[in-house]
N, C-alpha and C positions, 0 to 999 in steps of 0.2 A: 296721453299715452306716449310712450318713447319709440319712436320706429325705427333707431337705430342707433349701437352706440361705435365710435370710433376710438381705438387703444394706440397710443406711440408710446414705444419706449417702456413700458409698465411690464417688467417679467418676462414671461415669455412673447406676451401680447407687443410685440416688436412693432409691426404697423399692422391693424387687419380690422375689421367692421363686424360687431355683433348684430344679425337683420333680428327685430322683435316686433310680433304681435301679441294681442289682449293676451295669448298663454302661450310660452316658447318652453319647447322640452328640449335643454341641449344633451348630448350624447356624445363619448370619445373620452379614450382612454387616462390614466392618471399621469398630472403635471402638462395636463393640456389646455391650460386656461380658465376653466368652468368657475371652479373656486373664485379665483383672481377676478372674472370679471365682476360677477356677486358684489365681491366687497369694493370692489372701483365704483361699482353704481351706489352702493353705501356710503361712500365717502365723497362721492360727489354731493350729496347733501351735508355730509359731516367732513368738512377738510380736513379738519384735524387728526381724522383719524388711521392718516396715513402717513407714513416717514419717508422722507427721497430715497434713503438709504437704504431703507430695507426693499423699497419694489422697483427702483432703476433697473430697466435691463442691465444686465453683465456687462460692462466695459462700456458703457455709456460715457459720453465727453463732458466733459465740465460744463460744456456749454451748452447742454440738451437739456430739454424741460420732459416731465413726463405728462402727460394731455390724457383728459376722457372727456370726449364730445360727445354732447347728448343731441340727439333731431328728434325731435317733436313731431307728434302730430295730432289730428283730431282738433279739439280745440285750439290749441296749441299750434299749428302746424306753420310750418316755416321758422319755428323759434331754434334757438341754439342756446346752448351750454357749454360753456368751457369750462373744464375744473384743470390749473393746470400748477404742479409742485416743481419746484426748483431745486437746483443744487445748494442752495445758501439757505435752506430751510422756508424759504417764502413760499406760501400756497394762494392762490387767485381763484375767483369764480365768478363772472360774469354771463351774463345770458343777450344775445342780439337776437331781436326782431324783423319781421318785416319793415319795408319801409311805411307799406302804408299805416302801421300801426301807431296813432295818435300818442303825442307826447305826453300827454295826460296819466294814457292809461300805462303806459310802457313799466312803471312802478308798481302798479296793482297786478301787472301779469306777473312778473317780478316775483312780487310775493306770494303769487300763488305758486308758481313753478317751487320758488324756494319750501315752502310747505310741503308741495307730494315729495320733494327729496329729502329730506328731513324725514319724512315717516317713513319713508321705507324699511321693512324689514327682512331681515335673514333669520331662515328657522334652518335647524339642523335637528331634530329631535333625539334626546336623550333618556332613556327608560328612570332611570333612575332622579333624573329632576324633574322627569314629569309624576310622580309619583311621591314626590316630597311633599308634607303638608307645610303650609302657606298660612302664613297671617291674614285677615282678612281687614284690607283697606279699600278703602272709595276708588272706583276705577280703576280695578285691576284690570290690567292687560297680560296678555301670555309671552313669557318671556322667550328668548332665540333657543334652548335649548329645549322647550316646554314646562319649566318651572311656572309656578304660580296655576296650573291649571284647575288645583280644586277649588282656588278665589275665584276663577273667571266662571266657571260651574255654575258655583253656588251665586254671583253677581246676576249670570244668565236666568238661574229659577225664579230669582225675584227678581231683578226687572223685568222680563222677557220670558215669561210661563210657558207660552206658545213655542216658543223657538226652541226653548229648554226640553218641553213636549214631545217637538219634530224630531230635536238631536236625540231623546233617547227611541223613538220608533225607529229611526235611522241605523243608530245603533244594535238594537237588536233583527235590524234586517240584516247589517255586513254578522255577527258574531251572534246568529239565535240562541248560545247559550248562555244570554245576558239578555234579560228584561227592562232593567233599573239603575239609574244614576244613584247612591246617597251617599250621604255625609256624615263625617262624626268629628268630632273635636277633641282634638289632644291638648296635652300639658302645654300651657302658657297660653291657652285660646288659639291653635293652629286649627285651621281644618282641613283635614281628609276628606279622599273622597274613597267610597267602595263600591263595587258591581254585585247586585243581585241577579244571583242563574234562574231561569228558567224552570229549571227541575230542583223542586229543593226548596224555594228560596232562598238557599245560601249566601251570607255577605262575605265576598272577597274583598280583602284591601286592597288597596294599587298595588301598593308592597308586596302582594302576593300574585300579584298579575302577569301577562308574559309581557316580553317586550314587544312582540308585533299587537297585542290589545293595548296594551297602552302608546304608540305612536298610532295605532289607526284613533282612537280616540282622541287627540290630540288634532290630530287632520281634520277630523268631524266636529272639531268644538271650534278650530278656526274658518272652515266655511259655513258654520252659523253663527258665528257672533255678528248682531248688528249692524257695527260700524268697522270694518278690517279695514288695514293700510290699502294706501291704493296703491301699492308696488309690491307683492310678495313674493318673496326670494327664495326656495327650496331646495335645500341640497339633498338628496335621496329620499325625495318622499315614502319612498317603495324599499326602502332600510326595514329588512326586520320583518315585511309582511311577507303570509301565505302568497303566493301564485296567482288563488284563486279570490283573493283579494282586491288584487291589484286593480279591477275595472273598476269599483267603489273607490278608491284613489285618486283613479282619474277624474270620477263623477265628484270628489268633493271640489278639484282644484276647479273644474267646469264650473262647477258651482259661483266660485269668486270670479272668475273671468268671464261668466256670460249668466248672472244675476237673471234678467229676463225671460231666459228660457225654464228657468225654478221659480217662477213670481215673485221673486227680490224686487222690491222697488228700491235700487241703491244704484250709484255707478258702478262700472266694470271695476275690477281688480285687475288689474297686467301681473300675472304671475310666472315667473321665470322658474323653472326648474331644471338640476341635473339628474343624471341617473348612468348606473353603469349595465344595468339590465336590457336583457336582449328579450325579456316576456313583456316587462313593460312599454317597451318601445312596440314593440307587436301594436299595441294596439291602438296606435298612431298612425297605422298602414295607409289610412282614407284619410288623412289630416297630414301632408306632407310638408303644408305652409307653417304646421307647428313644431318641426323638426329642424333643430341646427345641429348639422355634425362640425367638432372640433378637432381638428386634423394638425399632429404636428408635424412640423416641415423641416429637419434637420432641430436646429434649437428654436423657430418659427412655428407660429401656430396658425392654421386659418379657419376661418368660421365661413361654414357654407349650408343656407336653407335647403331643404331638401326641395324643395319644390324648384329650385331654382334650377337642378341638374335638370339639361334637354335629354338626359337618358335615363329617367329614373321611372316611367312607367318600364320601361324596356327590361332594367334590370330588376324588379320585382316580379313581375306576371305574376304567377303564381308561387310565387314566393312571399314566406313570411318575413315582413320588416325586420325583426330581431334577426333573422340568420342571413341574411343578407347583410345588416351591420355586421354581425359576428366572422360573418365569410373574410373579410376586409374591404371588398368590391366598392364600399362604400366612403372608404377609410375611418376614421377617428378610430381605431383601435392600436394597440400595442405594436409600436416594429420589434422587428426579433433581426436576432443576429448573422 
């Protein structure tokens, strides 16, 4: 797991420290970093897939590198990651150990670290790619916008019956007027997937579905699959859904981040998510250590745990966490003129 990550130089991210546990819900306003860190942890596995050019802070010297330092912990703990991109186009990524850490193995931690960063992924879901039918190939995985999800469906029923099973009870607990996953196949061998109601049994296509049932379903097919990334990256889980939704939201991301407490026999999932919702954040009230507010600071950004303000039972009491963000009290919201 990552305990924290350090930004110089990258965008807004000037000098400042993202703190993360197994699930971090960041919050604060737009062009406040959220985004940008996301894909800095992306590209720490993937160098490449970042340009000096495009993410240098503003007016950066020739001579500055831009840096994302990863600290480890858990297994891991005391290790380091540098990912760090140049002005001349050269990008680096090393990772130092403790001392006591045998020469032997310093390679094989190596390769693992390099592994969870590589896998990491960023989902942003989109109604209309999750809803597209899909060719069906071997090991379909669910793509960053939710494309491919009636392959990873139809992969779930047949390998994994039981899980396929639980996701659709699941499903018809968050949305009771849907009973049923199924499938149909289109021109050139795609598959579709549609929902059978409750009353009726009607089959609706995705194509025909709204957009908060099809991103809540989407949610739900990724904290049952199997094997998920063990770094999941969420920009507005809570895009598109009911209100009264949103606590099944939270219960999927729980899901991949604390396996254990749902009889998962898997490792945790560290999943990082943004959001710009003051309902969503509510119900984070009693979980402060899983709140980072993003606070801009002139053209600076800083990232601060919520649990970490010495004055943060004080200013909630009986106050709801969403309106206490929203108030400002807390910052990470919009300045005004």
């Amino acid at each position: 797991m990552i305990e924290a990550v350090q930004f110089r130089n990258l965008k807004a991210l000037r000098d400042t420290t993202l703190p993360l546990g197994r699930f971090t819900l960041i919050v604060g306003p737009n062009g406040s970093g959220k985004s940008t860190a996301l894909w800095a942890l992306l590209a720490a596995g993937n160098m490449g897939l970042l340009d000096f050019n495009k993410i240098a802070t503003v007016g950066l010297g020739v001579h500055n590198n831009v840096e994302v330092v990863l600290h480890w912990g858990g297994t891991f703990a005391g290790s380091i990651t540098y990912a760090t991109w140049g002005p001349t186009g050269e990008h680096v990524k090393q990772t130092d150990f403790d001392e006591e850490v045998p020469g032997d193995v310093v390679q094989v931690l190596t390769d693992k670290l390099d592994n969870i960063l590589s896998a990491i992924r960023i989902f942003s879901f989109d109604a209309p790619s999750i809803a597209a039918p899909t060719p069906l190939e071997p090991n379909m995985t669910l793509g960053s916008n939710g494309r491919n999800l009636a392959g990873v469906l139809h992969q779930l029923r047949d390998a994994e019956p039981e899980r396929f099973n639980a996701l659709n009870e699941e499903l018809a607990r968050w949305l009771p007027e849907f009973e049923q996953i199924l499938f149909e196949t289109h021109s050139g061998g795609h598959q579709g997937f549609l929902l059978r109601t409750s009353e009726g049994h009607h089959k609706i296509r995705a194509s025909e579905l709204s957009q908060g049932t099809l991103i809540a379903l989407a949610m739900l097919t990724l904290a049952y699959i199997p094997d998920p990334p063990p770094i999941v990256c969420l920009e507005e889980p809570d895009r598109g859904i009911h209100p009264r939704l949103l606590r099944e939201v939270q219960d999927a991301m729980y899901r991949l981040s604390y396996p254990e407490n749902y009889g998962e026999k898997r490792d945790p999932v560290q999943v990082i998510a943004t959001t710009h919702s003051p309902y969503f954040l509510d119900l984070f009230k009693d979980h402060p250590e899983e709140v980072v507010i993003a606070d801009k600071l002139g053209l600076d950004v800083r990232f601060e745990r919520l649990s970490d303000r010495p004055d943060i039972d004080e200013i909630l009491g009986d106050t709801q966490l969403g309106d206490a963000w929203y108030s400002g009290v807390l910052g990470g919201v919009p300045s005004h003129p």
